[in-house]
N, CA, C and O atoms as a CHARMM CRD file, in Angstrom:
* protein
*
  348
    1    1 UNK  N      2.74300 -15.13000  -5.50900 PROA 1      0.00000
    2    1 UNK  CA     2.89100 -13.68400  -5.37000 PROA 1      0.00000
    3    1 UNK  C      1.92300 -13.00100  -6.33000 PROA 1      0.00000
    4    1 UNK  O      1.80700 -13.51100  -7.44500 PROA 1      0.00000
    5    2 UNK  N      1.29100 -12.03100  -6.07000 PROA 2      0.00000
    6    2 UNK  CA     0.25000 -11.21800  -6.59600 PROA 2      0.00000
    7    2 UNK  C      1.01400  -9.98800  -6.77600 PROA 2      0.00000
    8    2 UNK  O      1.73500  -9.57200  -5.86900 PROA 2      0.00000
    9    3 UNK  N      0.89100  -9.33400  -7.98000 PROA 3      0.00000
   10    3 UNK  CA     1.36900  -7.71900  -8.42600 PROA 3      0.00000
   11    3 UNK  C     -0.18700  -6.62800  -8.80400 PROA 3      0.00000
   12    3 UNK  O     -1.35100  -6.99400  -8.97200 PROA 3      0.00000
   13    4 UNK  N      0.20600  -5.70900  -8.82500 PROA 4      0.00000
   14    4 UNK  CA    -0.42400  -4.62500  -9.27500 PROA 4      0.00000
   15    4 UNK  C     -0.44500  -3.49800  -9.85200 PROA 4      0.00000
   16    4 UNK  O     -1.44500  -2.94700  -9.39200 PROA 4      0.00000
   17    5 UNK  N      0.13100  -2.68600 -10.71000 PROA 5      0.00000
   18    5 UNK  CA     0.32500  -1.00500 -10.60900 PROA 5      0.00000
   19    5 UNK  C     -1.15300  -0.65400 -10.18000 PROA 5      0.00000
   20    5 UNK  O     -2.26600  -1.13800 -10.38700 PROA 5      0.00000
   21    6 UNK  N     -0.53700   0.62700  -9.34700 PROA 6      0.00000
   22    6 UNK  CA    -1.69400   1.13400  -8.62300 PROA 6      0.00000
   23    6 UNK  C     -1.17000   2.36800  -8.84800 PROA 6      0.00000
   24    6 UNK  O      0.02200   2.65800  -8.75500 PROA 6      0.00000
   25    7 UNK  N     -2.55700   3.49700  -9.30900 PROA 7      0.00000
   26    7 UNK  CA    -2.13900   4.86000  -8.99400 PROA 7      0.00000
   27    7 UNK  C     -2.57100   5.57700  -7.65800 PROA 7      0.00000
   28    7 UNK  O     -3.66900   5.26300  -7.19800 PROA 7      0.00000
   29    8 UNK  N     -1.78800   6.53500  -6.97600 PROA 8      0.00000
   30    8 UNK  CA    -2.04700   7.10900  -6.21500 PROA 8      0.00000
   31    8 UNK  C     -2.94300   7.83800  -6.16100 PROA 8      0.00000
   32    8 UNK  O     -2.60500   8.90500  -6.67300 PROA 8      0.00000
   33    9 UNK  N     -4.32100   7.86800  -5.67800 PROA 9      0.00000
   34    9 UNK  CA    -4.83900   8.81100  -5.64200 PROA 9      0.00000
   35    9 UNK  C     -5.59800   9.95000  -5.06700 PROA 9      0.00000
   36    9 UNK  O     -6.38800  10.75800  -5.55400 PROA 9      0.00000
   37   10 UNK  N     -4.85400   9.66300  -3.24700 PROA 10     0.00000
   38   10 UNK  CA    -4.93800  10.56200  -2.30400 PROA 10     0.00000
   39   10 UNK  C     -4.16100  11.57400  -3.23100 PROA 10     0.00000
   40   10 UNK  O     -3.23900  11.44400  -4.03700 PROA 10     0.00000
   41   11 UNK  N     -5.19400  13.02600  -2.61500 PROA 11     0.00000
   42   11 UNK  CA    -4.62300  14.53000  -3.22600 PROA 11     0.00000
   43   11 UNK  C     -3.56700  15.08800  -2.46100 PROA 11     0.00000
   44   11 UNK  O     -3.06200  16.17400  -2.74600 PROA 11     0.00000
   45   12 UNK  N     -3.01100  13.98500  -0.94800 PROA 12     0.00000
   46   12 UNK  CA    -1.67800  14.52900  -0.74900 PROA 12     0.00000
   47   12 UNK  C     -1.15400  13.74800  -0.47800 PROA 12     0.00000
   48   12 UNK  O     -0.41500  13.80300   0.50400 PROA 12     0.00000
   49   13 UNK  N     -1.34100  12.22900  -1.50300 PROA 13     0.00000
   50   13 UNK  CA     0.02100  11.54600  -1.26700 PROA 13     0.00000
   51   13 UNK  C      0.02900  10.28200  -0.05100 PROA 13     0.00000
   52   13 UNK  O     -0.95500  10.02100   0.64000 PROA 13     0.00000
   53   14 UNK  N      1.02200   9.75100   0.01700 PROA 14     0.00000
   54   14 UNK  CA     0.75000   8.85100   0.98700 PROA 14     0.00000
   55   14 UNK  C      1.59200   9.49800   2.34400 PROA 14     0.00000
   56   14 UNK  O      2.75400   9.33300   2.71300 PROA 14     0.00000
   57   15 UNK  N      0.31600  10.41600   2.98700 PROA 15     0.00000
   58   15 UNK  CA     0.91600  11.41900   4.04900 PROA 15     0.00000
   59   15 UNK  C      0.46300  10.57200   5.19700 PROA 15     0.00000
   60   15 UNK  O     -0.01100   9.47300   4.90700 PROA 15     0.00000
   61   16 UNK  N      0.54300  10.93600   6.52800 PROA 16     0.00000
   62   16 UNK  CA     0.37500  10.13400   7.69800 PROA 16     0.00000
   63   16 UNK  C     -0.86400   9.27300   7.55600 PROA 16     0.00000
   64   16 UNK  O     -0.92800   8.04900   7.67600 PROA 16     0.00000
   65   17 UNK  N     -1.96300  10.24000   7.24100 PROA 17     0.00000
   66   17 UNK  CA    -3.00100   9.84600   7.66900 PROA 17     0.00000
   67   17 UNK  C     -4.10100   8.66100   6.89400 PROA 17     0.00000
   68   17 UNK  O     -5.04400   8.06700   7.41600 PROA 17     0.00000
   69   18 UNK  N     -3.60700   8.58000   5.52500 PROA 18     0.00000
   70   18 UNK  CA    -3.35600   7.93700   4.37000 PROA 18     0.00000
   71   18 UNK  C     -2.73300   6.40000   4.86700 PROA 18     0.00000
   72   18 UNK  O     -3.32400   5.35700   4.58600 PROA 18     0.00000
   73   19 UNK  N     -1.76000   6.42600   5.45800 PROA 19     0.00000
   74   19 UNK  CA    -0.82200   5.34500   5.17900 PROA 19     0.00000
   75   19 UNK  C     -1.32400   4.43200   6.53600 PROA 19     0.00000
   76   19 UNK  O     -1.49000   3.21400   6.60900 PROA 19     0.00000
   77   20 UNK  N     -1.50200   5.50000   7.59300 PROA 20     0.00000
   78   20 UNK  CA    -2.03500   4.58900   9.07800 PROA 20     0.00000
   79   20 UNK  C     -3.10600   3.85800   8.18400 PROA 20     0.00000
   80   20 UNK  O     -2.70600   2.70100   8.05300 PROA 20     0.00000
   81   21 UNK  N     -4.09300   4.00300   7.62600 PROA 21     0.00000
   82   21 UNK  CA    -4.99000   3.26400   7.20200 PROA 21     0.00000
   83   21 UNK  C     -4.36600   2.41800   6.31300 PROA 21     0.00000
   84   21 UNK  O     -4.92300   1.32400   6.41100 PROA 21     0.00000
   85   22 UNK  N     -3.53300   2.38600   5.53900 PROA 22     0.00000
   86   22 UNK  CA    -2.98500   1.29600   4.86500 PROA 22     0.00000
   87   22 UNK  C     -2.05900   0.18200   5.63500 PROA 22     0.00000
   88   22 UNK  O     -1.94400  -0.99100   5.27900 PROA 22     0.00000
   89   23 UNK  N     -1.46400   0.75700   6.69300 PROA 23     0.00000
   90   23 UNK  CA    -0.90000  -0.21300   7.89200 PROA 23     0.00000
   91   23 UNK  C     -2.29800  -1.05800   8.66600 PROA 23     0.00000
   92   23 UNK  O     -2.41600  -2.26500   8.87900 PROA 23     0.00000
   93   24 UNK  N     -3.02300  -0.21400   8.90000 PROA 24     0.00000
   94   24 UNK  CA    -3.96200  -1.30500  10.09100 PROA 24     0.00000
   95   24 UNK  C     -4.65000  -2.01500   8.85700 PROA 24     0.00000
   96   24 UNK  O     -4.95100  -3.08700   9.38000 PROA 24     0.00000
   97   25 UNK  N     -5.07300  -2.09200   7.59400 PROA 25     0.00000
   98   25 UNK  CA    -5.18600  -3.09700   7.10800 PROA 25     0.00000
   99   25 UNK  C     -4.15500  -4.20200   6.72300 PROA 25     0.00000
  100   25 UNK  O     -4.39600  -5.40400   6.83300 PROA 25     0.00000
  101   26 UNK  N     -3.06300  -3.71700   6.29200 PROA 26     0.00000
  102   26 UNK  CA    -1.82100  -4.89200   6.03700 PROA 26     0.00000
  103   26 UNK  C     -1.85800  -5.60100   6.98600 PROA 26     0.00000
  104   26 UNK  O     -1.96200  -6.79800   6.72100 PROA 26     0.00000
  105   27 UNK  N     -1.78200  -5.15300   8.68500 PROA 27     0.00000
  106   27 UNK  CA    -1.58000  -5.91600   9.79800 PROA 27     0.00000
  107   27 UNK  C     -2.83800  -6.68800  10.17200 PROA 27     0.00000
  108   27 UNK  O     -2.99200  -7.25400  11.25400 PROA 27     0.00000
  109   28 UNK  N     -3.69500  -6.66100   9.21100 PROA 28     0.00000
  110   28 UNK  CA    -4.66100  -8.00500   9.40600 PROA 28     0.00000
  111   28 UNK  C     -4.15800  -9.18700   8.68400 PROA 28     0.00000
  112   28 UNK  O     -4.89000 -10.16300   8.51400 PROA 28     0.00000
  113   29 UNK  N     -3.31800  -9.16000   8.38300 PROA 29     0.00000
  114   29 UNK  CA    -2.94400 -10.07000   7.33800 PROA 29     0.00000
  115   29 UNK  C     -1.40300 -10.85000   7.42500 PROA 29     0.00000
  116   29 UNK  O     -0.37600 -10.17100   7.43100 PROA 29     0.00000
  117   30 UNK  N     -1.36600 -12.42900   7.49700 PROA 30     0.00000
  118   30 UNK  CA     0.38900 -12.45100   8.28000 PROA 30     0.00000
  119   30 UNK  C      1.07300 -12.37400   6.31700 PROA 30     0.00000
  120   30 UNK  O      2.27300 -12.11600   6.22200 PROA 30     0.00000
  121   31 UNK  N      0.22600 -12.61400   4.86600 PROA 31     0.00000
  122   31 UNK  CA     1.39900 -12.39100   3.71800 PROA 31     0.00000
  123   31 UNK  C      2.11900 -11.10800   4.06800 PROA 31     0.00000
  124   31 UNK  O      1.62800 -10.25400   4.80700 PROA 31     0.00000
  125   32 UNK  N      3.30700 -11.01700   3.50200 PROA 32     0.00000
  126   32 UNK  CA     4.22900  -9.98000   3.12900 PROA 32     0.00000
  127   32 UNK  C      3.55700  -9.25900   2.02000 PROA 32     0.00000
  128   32 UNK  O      3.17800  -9.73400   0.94900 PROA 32     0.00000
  129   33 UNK  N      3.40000  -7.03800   2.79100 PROA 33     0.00000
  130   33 UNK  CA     2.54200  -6.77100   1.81700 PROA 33     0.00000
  131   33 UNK  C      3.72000  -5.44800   1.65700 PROA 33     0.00000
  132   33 UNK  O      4.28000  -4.84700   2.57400 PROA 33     0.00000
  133   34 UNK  N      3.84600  -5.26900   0.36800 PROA 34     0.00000
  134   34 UNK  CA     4.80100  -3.74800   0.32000 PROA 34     0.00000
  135   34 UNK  C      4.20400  -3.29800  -1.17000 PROA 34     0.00000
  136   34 UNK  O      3.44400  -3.94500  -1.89100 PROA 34     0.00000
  137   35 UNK  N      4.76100  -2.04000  -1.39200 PROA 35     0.00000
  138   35 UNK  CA     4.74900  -0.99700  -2.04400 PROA 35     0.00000
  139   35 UNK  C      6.15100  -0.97700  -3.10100 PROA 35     0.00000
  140   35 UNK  O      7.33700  -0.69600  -2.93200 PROA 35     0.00000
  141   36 UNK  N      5.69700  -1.22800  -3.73800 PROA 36     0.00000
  142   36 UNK  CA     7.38700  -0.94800  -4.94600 PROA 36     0.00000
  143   36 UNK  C      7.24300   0.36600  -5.20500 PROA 36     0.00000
  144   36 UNK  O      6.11400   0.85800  -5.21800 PROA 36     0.00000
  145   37 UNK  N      8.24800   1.04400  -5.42300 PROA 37     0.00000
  146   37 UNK  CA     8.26600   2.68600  -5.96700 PROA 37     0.00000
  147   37 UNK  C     10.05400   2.68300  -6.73400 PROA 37     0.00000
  148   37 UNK  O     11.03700   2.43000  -6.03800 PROA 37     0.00000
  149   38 UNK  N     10.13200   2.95400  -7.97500 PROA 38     0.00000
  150   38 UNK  CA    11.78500   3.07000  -8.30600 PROA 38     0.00000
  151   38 UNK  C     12.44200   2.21700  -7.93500 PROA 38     0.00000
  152   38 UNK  O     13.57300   2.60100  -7.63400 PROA 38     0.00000
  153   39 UNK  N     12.20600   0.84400  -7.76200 PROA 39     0.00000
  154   39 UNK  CA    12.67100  -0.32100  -7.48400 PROA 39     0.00000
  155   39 UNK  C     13.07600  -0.45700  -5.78200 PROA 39     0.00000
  156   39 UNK  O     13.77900  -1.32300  -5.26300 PROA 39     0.00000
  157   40 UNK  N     12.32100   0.80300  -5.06200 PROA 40     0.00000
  158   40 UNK  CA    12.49600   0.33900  -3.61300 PROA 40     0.00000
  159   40 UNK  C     11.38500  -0.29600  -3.24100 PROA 40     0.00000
  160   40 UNK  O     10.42800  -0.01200  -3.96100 PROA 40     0.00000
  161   41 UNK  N     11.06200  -1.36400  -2.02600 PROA 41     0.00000
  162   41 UNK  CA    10.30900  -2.02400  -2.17500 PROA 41     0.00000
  163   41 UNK  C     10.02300  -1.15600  -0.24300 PROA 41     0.00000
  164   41 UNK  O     10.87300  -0.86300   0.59700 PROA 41     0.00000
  165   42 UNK  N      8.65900  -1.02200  -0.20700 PROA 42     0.00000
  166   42 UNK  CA     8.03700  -0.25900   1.41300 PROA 42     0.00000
  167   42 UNK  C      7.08400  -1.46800   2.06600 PROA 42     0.00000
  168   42 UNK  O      6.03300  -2.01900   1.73900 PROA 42     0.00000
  169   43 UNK  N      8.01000  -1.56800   3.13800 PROA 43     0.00000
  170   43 UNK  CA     6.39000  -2.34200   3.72300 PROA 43     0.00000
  171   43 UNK  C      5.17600  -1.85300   4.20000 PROA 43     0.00000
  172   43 UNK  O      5.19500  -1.17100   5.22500 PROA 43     0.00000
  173   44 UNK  N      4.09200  -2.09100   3.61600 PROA 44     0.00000
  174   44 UNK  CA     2.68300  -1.69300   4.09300 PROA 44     0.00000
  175   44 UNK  C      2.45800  -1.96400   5.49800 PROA 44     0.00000
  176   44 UNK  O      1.47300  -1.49200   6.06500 PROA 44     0.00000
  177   45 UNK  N      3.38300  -2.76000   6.15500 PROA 45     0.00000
  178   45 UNK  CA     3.06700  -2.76100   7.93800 PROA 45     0.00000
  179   45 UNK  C      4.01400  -1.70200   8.58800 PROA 45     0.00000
  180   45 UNK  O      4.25800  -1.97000   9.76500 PROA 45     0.00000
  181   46 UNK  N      4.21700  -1.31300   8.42700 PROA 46     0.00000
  182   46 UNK  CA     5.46200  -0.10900   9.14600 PROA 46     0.00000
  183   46 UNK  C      4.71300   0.94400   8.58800 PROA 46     0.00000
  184   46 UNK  O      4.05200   0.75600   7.56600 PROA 46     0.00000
  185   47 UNK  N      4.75600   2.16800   9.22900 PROA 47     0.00000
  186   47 UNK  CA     4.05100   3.65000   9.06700 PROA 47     0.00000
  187   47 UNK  C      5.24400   4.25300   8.54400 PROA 47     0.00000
  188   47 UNK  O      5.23400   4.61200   7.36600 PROA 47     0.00000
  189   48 UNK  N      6.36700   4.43300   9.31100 PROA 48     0.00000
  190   48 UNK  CA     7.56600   4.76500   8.98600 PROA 48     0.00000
  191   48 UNK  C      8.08300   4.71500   7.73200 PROA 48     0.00000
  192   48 UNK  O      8.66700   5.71200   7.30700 PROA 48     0.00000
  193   49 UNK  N      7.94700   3.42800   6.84100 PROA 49     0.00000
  194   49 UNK  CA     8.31100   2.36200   5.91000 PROA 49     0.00000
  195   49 UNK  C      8.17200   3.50800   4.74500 PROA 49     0.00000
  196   49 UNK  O      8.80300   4.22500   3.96900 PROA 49     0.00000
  197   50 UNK  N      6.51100   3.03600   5.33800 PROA 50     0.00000
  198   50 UNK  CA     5.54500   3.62900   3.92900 PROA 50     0.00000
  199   50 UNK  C      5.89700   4.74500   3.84300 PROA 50     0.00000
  200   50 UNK  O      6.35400   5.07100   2.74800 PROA 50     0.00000
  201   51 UNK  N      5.83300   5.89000   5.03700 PROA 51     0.00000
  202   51 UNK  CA     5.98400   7.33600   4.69400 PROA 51     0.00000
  203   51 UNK  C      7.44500   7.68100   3.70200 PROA 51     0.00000
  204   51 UNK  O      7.83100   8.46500   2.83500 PROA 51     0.00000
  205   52 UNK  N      7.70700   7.02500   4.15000 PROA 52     0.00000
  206   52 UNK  CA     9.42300   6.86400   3.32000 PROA 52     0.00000
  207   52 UNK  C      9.27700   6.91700   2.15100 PROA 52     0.00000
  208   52 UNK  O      9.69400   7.84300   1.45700 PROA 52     0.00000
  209   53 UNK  N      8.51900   5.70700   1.64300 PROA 53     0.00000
  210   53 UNK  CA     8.09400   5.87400   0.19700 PROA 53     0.00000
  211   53 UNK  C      8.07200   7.47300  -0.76100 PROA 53     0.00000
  212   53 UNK  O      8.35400   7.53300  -1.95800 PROA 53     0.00000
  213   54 UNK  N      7.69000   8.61500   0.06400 PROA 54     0.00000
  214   54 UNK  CA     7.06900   9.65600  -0.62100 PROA 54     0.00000
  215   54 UNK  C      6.12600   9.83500  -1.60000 PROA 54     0.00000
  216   54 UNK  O      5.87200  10.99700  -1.91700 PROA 54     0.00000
  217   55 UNK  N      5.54700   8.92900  -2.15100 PROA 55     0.00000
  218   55 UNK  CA     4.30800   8.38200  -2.96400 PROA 55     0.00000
  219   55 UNK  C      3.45200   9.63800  -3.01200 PROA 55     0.00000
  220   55 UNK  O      2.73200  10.11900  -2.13700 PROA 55     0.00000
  221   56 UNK  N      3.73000  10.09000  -4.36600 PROA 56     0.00000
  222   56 UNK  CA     2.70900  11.43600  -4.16800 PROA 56     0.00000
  223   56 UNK  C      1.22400  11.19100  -5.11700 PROA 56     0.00000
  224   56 UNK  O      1.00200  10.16800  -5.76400 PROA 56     0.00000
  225   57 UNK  N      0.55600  12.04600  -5.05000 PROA 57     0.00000
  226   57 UNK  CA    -0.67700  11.64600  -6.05300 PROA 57     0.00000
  227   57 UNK  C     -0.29300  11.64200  -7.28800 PROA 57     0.00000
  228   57 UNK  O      0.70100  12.17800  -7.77800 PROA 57     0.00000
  229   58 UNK  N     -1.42200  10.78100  -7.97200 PROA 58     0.00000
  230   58 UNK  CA    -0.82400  10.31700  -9.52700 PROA 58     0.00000
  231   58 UNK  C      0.48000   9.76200  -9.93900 PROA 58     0.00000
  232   58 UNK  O      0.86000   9.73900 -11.10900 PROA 58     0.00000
  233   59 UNK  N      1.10700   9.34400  -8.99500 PROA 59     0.00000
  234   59 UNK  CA     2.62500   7.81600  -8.88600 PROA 59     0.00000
  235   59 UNK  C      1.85900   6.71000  -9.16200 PROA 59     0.00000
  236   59 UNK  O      0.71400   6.59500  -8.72500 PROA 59     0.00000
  237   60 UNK  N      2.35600   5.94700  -9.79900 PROA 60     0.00000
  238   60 UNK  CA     1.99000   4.64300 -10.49500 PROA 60     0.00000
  239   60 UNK  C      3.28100   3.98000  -8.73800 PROA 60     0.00000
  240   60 UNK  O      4.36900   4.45900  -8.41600 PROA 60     0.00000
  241   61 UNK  N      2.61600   2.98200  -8.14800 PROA 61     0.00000
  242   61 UNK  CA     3.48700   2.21600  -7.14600 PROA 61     0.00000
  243   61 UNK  C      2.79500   0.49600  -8.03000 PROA 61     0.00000
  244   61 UNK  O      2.05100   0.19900  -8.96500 PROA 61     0.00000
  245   62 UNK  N      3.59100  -0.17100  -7.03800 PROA 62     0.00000
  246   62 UNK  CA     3.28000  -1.42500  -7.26800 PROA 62     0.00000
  247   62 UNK  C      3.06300  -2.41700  -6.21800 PROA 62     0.00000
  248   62 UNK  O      3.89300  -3.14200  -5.67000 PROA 62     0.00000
  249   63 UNK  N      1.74200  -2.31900  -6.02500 PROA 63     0.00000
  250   63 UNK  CA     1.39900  -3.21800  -4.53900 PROA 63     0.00000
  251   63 UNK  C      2.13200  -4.82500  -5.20400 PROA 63     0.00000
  252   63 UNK  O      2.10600  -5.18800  -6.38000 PROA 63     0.00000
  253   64 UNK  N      2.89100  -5.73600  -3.74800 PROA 64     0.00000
  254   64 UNK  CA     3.20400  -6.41200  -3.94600 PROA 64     0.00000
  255   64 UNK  C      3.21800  -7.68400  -2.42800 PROA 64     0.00000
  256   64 UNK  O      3.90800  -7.69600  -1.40800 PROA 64     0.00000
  257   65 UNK  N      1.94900  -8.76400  -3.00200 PROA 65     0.00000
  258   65 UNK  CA     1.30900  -9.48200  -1.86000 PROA 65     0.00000
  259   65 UNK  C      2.42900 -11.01500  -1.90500 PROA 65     0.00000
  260   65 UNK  O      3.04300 -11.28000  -2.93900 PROA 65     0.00000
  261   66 UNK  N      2.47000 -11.32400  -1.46500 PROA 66     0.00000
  262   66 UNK  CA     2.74300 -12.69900  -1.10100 PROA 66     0.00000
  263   66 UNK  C      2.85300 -13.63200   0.74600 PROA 66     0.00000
  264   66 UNK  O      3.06700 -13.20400   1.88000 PROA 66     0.00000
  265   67 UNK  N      2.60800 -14.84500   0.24400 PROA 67     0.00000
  266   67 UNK  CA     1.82800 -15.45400   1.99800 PROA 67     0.00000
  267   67 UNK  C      1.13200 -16.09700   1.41000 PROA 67     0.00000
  268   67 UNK  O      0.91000 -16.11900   0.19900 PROA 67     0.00000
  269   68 UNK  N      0.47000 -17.03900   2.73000 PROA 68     0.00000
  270   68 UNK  CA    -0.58700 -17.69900   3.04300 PROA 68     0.00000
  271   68 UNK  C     -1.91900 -17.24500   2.90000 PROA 68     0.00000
  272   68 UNK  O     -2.85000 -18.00400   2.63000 PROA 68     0.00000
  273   69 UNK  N     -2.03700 -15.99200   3.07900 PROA 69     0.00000
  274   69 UNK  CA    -3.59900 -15.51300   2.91600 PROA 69     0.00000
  275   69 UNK  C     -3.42600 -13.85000   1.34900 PROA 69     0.00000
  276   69 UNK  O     -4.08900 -12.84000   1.11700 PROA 69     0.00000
  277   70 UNK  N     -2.69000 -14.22700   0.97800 PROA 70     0.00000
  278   70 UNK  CA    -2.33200 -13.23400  -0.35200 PROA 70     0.00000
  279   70 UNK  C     -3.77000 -13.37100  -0.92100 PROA 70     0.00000
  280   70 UNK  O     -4.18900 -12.21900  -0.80900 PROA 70     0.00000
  281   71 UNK  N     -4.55400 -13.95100  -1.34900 PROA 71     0.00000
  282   71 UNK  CA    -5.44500 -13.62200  -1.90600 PROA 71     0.00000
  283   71 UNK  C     -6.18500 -12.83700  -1.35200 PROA 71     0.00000
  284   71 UNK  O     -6.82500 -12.25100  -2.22400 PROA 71     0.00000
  285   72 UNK  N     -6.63700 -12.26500   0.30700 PROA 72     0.00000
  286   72 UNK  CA    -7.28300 -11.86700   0.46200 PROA 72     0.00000
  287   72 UNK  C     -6.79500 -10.34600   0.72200 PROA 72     0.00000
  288   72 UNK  O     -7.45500  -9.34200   0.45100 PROA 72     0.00000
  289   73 UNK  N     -5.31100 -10.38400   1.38800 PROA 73     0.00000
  290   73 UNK  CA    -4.87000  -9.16800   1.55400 PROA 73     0.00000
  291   73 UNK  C     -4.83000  -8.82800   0.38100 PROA 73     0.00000
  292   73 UNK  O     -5.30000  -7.69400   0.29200 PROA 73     0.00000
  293   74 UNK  N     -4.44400  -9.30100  -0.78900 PROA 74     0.00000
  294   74 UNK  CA    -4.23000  -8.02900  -2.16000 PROA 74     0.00000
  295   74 UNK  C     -5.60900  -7.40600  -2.23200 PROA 74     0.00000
  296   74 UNK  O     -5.85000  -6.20500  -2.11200 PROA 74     0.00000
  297   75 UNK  N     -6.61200  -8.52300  -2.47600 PROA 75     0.00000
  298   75 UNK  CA    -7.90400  -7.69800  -2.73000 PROA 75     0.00000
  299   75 UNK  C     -7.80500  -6.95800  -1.91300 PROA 75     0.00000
  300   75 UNK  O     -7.45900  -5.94000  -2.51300 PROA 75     0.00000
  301   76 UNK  N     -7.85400  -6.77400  -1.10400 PROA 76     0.00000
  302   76 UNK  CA    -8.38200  -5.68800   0.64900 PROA 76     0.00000
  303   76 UNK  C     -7.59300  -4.41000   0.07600 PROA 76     0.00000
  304   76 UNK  O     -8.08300  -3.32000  -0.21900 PROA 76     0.00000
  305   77 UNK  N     -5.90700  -4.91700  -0.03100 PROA 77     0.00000
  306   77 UNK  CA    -5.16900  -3.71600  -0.10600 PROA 77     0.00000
  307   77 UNK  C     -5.24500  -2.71200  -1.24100 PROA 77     0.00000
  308   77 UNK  O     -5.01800  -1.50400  -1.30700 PROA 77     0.00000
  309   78 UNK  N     -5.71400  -3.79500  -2.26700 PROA 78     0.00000
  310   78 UNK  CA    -6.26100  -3.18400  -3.54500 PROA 78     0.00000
  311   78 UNK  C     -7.12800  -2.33000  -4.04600 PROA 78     0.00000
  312   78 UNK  O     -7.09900  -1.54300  -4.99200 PROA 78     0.00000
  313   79 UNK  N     -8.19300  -2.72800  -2.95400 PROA 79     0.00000
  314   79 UNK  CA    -9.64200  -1.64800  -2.72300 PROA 79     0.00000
  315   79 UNK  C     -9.25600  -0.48400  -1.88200 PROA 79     0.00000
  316   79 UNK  O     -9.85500   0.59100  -1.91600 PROA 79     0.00000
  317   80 UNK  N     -8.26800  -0.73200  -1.15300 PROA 80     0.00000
  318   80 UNK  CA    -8.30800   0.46700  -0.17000 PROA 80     0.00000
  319   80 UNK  C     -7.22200   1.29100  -0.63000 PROA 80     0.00000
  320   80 UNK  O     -7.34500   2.46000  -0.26500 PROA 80     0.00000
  321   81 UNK  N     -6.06100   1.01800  -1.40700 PROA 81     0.00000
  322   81 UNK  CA    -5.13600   2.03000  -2.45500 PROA 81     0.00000
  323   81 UNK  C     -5.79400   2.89100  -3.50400 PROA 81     0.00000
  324   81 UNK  O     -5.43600   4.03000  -3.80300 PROA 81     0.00000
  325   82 UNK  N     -6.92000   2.13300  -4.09500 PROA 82     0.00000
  326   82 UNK  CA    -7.74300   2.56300  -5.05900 PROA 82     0.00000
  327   82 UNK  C     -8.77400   3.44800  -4.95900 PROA 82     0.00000
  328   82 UNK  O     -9.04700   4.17500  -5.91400 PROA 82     0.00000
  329   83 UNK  N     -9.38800   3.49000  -3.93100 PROA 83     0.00000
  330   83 UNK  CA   -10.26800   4.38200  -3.42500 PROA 83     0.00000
  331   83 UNK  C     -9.65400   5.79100  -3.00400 PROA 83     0.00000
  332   83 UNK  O     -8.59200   6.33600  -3.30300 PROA 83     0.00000
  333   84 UNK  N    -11.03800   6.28600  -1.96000 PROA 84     0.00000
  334   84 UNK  CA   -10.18700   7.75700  -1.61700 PROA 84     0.00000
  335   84 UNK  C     -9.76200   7.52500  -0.14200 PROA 84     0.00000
  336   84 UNK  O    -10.49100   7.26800   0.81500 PROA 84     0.00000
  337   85 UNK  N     -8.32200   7.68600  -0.18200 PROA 85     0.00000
  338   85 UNK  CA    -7.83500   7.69000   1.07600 PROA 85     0.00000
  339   85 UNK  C     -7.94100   9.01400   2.14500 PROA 85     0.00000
  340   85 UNK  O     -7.37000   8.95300   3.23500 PROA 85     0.00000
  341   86 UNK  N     -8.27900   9.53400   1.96800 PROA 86     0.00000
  342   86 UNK  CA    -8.78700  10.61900   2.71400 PROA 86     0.00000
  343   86 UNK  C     -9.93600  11.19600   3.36400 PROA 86     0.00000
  344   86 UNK  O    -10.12800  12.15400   4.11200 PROA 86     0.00000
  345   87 UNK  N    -10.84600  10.03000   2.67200 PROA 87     0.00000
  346   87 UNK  CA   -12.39300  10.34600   3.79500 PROA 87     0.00000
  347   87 UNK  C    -12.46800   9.50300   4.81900 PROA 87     0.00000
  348   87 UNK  O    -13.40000   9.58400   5.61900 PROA 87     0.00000
């Protein structure tokens, strides 16, 4: 299992349009990929999941990989939480 704190740093959060892009990358991937927030844990493959989360900008979350191919989804998911989710 691979951890992370990650800050948020879409300027609105992990809103629809934000998170679809964080789903179609998780779903390249068969590890189990979620989001810790306040000890709830979101799956990064569900849109629904994630939006749930409410993850606003500047939230510390905690990407959390595990599987067969975890090494590659964390990196992936890692670069793409970290960046700007909005362009």
């Amino acid at each position: 299992m691979l951890e992370k704190l990650i800050v948020i740093k879409s300027e609105t959060g992990l809103h629809a349009r934000p998170a679809a892009l964080i789903v179609k990358e998780a779903q390249k991937y068969r590890s189990k990929i979620a989001l810790v927030k306040n000890d709830n844990e979101y799956s990064c493959k569900s849109i629904m999941n994630l939006l749930s989360s409410g993850a606003r900008k500047d939230e510390e979350v905690l990407l959390r990989v595990s599987g067969e191919d975890e090494e590659a989804a964390f990196e992936a998911l890692a670069k793409l939480l970290e960046g700007n989710l909005e362009a």
